[in-house]
C-alpha positions, 0 to 999 in steps of 0.5 A: 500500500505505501509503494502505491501511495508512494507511486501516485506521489512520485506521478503527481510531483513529476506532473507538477514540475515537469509537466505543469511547471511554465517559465519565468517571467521574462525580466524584460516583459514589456510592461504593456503586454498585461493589456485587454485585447479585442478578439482578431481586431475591434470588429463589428457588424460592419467591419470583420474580423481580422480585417484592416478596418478592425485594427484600426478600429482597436487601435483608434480605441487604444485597445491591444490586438488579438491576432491569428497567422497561418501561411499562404500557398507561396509562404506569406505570414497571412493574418487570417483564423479560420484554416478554410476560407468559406466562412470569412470570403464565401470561398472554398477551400484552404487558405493555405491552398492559395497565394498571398496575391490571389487571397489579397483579391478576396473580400471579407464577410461580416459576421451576417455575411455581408461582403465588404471591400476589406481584404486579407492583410498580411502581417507586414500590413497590419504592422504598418497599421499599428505602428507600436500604438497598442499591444499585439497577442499573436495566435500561431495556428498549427494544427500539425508538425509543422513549425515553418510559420515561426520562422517565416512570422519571426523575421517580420517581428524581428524588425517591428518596433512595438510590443508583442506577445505569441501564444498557440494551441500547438505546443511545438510552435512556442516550442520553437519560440522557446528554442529559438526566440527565448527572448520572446513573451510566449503563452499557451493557449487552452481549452478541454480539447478533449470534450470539445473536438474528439477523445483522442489520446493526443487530446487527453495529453493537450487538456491535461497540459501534458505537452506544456513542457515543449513550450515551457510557456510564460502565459496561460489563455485559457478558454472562460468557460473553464476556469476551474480545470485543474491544470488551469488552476494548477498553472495559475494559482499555484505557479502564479503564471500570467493568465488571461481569459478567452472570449469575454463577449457579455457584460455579466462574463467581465466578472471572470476576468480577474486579470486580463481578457480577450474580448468582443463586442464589449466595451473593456 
C-alpha cells in the first residue's frame, strides 16, 4: 500500500514540475503586454474580423490586438483564423491552398455575411497599421508538425518596433519560440480539447497540459468557460503564471476576468 501511495506521489510531483511547471517571467516583459485585447481586431457588424478596418478600429480605441497567422500557398505570414476560407470570403477551400496575391483579391464577410471591400492583410500590413500604438497577442495556428510559420512570422517581428506577445494551441510552435526566440513573451493557449473536438489520446495529453513542457510557456489563455480545470488552476494559482481569459463577449462574463481578457463586442 505505501509503494502505491508512494507511486501516485512520485506521478503527481513529476506532473507538477515537469509537466505543469511554465517559465519565468521574462525580466524584460514589456510592461504593456498585461493589456485587454479585442478578439482578431475591434470588429463589428460592419467591419470583420481580422480585417484592416478592425485594427484600426482597436487601435483608434487604444485597445491591444488579438491576432491569428497561418501561411499562404507561396509562404506569406497571412493574418487570417479560420484554416478554410468559406466562412470569412464565401470561398472554398484552404487558405493555405492559395497565394498571398490571389487571397489579397478576396473580400471579407461580416459576421451576417455581408461582403465588404476589406481584404486579407498580411502581417507586414497590419504592422504598418499599428505602428507600436497598442499591444499585439499573436495566435500561431498549427494544427500539425509543422513549425515553418515561426520562422517565416519571426523575421517580420524581428524588425517591428512595438510590443508583442505569441501564444498557440500547438505546443511545438512556442516550442520553437522557446528554442529559438527565448527572448520572446510566449503563452499557451487552452481549452478541454478533449470534450470539445474528439477523445483522442493526443487530446487527453493537450487538456491535461501534458505537452506544456515543449513550450515551457510564460502565459496561460485559457478558454472562460473553464476556469476551474485543474491544470488551469494548477498553472495559475499555484505557479502564479500570467493568465488571461478567452472570449469575454457579455457584460455579466467581465466578472471572470480577474486579470486580463480577450474580448468582443464589449466595451473593456
Amino acid at each position: 500500500m505505501h509503494y502505491v501511495i508512494l507511486f501516485f506521489l512520485l506521478c503527481a510531483a513529476l506532473y507538477l514540475f515537469f509537466f505543469l511547471r511554465p517559465a519565468k517571467r521574462l525580466s524584460d516583459t514589456d510592461p504593456s503586454l498585461s493589456a485587454h485585447y479585442a478578439h482578431r481586431g475591434y470588429h463589428n457588424a460592419e467591419l470583420p474580423e481580422n480585417s484592416p478596418a478592425a485594427f484600426r478600429n482597436a487601435v483608434g480605441h487604444g485597445y491591444g490586438i488579438e491576432l491569428d497567422l497561418q501561411l499562404s500557398a507561396d509562404g506569406e505570414v497571412m493574418v487570417f483564423h479560420d484554416y478554410t476560407l468559406d466562412r470569412m470570403t464565401g470561398e472554398t477551400g484552404k487558405l493555405a491552398d492559395r497565394t498571398a496575391t490571389e487571397l489579397a483579391a478576396l473580400r471579407l464577410l461580416t459576421r451576417d455575411g455581408v461582403r465588404t471591400e476589406e481584404h486579407i492583410p498580411t502581417l507586414e500590413e497590419v504592422l504598418a497599421i499599428v505602428d507600436g500604438k497598442v499591444p499585439l497577442l499573436i495566435e500561431l495556428k498549427g494544427e500539425n508538425f509543422d513549425t515553418s510559420l515561426c520562422p517565416a512570422a519571426d523575421r517580420i517581428l524581428q524588425s517591428y518596433r512595438g510590443a508583442y506577445c505569441v501564444e498557440s494551441f500547438n505546443p511545438l510552435l512556442i516550442g520553437w519560440y522557446k528554442t529559438n526566440r527565448p527572448d520572446v513573451y510566449r503563452g499557451l493557449l487552452y481549452t478541454d480539447v478533449f470534450r470539445e473536438k474528439s477523445k483522442s489520446f493526443l487530446n487527453l495529453l493537450l487538456s491535461c497540459m501534458m505537452l506544456n513542457f515543449l513550450a515551457r510557456p510564460h502565459f496561460i489563455a485559457y478558454d472562460g468557460r473553464y476556469p476551474n480545470k485543474l491544470p488551469v488552476v494548477l498553472t495559475t494559482k499555484l505557479f502564479g503564471a500570467d493568465h488571461f481569459i478567452w472570449t469575454v463577449r457579455a457584460e455579466e462574463e467581465r466578472g471572470k476576468a480577474d486579470e486580463h481578457m480577450i474580448f468582443e463586442n464589449i466595451t473593456p
